[in-house]
C-alpha positions as CSV (number, residue, x, y, z in Angstrom):
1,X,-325.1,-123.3,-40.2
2,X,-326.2,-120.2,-38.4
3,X,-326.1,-119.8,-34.8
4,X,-327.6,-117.1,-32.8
5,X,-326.3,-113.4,-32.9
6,X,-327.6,-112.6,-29.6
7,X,-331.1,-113.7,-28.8
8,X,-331.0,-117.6,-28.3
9,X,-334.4,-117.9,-29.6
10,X,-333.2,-117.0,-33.2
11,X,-332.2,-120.3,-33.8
12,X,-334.0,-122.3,-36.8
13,X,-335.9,-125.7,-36.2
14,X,-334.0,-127.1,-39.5
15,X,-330.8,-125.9,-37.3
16,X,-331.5,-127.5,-34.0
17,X,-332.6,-131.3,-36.0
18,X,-329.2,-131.2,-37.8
19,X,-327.2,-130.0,-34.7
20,X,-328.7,-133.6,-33.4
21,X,-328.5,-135.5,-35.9
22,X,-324.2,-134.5,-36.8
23,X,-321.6,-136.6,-35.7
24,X,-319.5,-133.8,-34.4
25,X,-319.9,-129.8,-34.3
26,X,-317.3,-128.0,-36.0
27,X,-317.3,-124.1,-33.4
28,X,-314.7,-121.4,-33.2
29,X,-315.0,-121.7,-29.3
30,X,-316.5,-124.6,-27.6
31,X,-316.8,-122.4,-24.6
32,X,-318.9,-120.3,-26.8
33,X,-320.7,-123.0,-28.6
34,X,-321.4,-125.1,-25.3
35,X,-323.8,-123.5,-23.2
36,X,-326.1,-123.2,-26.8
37,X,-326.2,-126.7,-27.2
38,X,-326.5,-127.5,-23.1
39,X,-329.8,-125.1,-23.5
40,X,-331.2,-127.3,-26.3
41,X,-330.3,-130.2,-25.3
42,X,-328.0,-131.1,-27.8
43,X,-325.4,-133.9,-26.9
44,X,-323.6,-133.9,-30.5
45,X,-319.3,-133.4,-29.3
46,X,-317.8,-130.1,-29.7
47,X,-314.5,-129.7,-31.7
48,X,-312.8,-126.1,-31.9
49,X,-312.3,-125.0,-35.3
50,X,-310.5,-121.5,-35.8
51,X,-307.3,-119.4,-37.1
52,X,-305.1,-121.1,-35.4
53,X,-305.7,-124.4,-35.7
54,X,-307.6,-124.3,-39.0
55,X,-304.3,-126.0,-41.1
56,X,-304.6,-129.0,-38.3
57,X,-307.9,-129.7,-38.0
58,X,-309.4,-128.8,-41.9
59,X,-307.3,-132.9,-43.0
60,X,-309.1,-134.3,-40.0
61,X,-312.5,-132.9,-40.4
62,X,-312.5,-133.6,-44.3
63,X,-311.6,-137.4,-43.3
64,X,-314.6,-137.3,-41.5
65,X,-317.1,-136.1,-44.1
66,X,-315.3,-138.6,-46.3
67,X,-315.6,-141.5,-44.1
68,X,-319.5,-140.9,-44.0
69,X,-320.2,-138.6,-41.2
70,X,-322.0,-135.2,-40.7
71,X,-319.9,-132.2,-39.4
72,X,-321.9,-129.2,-38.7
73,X,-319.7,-126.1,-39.0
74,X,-321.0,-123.1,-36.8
75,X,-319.4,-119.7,-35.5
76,X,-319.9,-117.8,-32.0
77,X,-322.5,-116.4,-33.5
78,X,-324.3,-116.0,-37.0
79,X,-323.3,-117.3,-40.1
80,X,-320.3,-119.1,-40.4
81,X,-317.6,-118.1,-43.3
82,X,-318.2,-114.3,-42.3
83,X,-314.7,-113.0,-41.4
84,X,-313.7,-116.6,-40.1
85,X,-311.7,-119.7,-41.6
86,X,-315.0,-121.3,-42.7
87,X,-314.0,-120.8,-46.3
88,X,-311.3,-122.5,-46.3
89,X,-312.8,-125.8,-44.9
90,X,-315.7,-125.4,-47.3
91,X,-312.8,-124.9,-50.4
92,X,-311.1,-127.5,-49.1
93,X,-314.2,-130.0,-49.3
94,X,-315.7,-128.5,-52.4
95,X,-312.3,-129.2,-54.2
96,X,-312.3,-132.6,-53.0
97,X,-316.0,-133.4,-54.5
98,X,-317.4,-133.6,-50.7
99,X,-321.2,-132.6,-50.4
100,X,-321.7,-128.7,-48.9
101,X,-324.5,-127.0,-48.1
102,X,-325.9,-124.4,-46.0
103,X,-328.5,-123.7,-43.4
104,X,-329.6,-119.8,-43.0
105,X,-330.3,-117.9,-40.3
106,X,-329.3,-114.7,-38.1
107,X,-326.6,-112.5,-39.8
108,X,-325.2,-109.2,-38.0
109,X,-324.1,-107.7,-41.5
110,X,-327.9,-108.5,-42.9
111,X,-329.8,-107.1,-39.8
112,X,-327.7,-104.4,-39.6
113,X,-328.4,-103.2,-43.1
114,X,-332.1,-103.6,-42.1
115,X,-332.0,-101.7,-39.1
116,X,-329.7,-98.7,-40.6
117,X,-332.5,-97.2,-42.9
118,X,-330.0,-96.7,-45.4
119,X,-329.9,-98.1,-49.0
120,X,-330.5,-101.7,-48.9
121,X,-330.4,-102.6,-52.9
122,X,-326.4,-102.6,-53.0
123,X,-323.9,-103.1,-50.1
124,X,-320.6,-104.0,-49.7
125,X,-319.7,-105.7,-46.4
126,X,-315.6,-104.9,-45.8
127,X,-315.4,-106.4,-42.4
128,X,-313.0,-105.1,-39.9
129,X,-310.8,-102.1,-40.6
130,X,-307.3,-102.0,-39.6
131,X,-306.7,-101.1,-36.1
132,X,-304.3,-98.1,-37.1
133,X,-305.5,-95.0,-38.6
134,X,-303.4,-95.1,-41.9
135,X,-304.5,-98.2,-42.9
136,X,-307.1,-97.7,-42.2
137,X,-307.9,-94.5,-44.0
138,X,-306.4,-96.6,-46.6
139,X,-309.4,-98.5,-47.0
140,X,-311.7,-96.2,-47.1
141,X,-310.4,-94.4,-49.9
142,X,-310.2,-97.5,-51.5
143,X,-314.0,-97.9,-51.0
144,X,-314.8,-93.9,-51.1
145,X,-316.1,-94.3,-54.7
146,X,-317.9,-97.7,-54.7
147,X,-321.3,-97.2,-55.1
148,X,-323.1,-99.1,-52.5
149,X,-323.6,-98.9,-48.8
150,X,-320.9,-99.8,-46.6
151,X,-320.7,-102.2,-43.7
152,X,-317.9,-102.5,-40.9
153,X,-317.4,-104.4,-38.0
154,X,-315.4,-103.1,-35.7
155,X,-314.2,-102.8,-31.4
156,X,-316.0,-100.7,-28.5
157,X,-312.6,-98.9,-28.1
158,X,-311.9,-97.8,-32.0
159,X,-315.3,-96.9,-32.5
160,X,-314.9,-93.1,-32.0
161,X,-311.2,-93.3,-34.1
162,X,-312.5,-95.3,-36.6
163,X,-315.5,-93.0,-37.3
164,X,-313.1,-90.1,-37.3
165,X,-311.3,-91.4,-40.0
166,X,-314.5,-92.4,-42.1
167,X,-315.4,-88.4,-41.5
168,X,-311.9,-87.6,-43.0
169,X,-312.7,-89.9,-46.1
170,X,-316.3,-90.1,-46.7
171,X,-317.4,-86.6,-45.8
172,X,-320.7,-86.0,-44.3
173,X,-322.2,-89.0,-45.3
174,X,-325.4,-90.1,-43.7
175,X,-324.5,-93.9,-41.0
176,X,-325.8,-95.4,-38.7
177,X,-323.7,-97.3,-35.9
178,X,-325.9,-100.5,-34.6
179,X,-324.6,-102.6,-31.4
180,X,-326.0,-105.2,-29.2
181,X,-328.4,-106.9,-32.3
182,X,-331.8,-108.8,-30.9
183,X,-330.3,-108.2,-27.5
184,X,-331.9,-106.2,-24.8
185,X,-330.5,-103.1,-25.2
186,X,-330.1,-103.1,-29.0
187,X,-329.2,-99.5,-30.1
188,X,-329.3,-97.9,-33.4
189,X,-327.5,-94.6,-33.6
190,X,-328.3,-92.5,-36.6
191,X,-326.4,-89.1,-37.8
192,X,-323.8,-88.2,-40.4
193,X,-320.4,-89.1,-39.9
194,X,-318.9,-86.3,-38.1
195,X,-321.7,-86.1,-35.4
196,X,-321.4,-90.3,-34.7
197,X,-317.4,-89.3,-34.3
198,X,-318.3,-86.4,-31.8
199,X,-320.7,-88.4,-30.0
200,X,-318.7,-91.3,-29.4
201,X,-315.9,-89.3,-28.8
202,X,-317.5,-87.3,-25.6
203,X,-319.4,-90.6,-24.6
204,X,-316.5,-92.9,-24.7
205,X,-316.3,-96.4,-26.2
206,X,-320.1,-98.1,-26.6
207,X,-320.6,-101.6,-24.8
208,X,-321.6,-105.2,-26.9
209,X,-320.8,-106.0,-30.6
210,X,-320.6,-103.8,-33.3
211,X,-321.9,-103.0,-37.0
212,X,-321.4,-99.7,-38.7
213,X,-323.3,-99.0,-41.6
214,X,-322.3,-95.9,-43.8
215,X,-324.1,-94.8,-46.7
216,X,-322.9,-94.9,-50.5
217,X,-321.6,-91.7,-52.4
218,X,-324.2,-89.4,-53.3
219,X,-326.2,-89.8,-49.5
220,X,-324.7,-87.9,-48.0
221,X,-326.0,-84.9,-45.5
222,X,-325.8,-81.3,-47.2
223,X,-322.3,-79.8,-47.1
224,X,-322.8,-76.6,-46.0
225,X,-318.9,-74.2,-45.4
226,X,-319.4,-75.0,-41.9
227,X,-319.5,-78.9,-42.5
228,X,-316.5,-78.1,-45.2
229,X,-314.8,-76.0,-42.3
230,X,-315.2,-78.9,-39.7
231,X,-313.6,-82.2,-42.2
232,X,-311.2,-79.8,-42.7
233,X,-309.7,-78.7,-39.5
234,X,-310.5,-82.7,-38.5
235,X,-308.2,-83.4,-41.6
236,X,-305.7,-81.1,-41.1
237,X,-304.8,-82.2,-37.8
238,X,-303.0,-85.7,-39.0
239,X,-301.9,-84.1,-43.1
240,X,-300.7,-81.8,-44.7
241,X,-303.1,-79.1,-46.5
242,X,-302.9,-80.8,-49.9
243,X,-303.0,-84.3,-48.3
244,X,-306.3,-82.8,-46.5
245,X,-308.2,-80.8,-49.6
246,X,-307.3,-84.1,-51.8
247,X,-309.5,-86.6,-48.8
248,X,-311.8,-84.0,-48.7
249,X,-312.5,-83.3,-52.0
250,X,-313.0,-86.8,-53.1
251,X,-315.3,-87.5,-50.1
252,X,-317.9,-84.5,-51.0
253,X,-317.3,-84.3,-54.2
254,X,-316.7,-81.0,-54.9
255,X,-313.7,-79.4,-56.8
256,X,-310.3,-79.9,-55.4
257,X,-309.6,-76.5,-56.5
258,X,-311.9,-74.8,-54.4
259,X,-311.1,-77.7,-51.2
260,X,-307.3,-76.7,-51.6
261,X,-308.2,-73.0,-51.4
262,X,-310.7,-73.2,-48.7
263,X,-308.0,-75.4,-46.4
264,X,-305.2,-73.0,-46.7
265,X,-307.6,-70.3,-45.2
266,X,-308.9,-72.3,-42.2
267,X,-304.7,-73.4,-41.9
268,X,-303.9,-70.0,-42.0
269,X,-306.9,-69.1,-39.3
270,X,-305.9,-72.3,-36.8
């Protein structure tokens, strides 16, 4: 079941009768999980449920569902299952003929999308990219040509690195980067890719959780030479021209031919 991304209130009635009625409550962090149920008034025991202990616990927690009792399986916030073990337990249980279902509610990925202004009819949610650049400009070429809005979680202190490398790969494309979600400073921050980079570059690394939400191919903000100019130098500063025109030219779309020729000249002019 869902639990609250930021704002406690955002909790469903349906949520708070089950979280009551359950024999036990299945959280990543009770530490987490506890002060939640202490402000509802819930008494139901807490039992940590996460990466590390998730072979351990998944036998025990299915012997409880078998033997007749109600687990409720939540995550420090939102829905459980999203870039968690969750899906492993609910495998597990599925396999084994054990009644699953599911109780909606808040969802970073969802209000996110909602709060970008960006396509909402397809979208592809890739969770968090690698923590080094390689990797992951890895990904995003892998994703460069899907066609649907993008979604990423990712940390306050690879924000501006992580946005670099998504200029490098997806060009100009219009994003928005979205932090601290029904909190009180909830902030969206909307501009094409290079600008987000440059902001978040000069401002340092933004406080609370974040969701960045980059727009599919064909969105993207006119690329005028200048724009060209800029992913270029940007590029060229961690590959080699070809390596640079090739990222470029599949992130604007325009022909390698004239990419390659345009970033010998800004090599040759530094």
């Amino acid at each position: 079941m869902a639990t609250p991304i930021g704002n406690a209130e955002d909790i469903t009635l349906r949520a708070l009768n089950l979280l009551k009625r359950a024999t036990v409550i299945a959280c990543e962090d009770t530490r987490v999980t506890g002060p939640l149920m202490r402000r509802y008034g819930i008494p139901t025991p807490l039992v940590a449920y996460h990466d590390h202990n998730g072979a351990a616990m998944r036998p025990k927690l299915l012997a409880r569902v078998r033997a007749g009792e109600v687990v409720a399986l939540v995550s420090d916030a939102g829905m459980p299952l999203i870039s968690d073990p969750g899906y492993k337990l609910v495998r597990e249980a599925q396999a084994e003929g054990l009644p699953v279902t599911s109780l909606p509610g808040a969802s970073a990925v969802l209000t996110a999308v909602q709060l970008s202004g960006l396509p909402s009819d397809r979208f592809l949610f890739a969770g968090f990219p690698d923590h080094k650049s390689g990797a992951r400009q890895s990904l995003f070429r892998e994703l460069a040509k899907v066609p649907a809005t993008l979604i990423f979680f990712e940390g306050p202190s690879r924000v501006a690195d992580s946005l670099a490398d998504m200029a490098t790969v997806f060009g100009a494309r219009e994003a928005a980067l979205v932090r601290e979600i029904t909190k009180l400073y909830e902030e969206v921050r909307r501009a094409a890719l290079p600008d987000l980079a440059r902001h978040y570059k000069e401002a340092g690394p933004p406080r609370g959780e974040i969701v960045i939400v980059v727009a599919p191919p064909g969105e993207e903000a006119a690329t005028a030479e200048a724009d060209l100019d800029t992913m270029l130098r940007e590029a060229l500063t961690t590959h080699s021209v070809r390596d640079a025109a090739d990222l470029i030219a599949t992130a604007t779309g325009q022909p390698r031919r004239a990419v390659y020729a345009r970033a010998l000249q800004v090599s040759k002019d530094g």
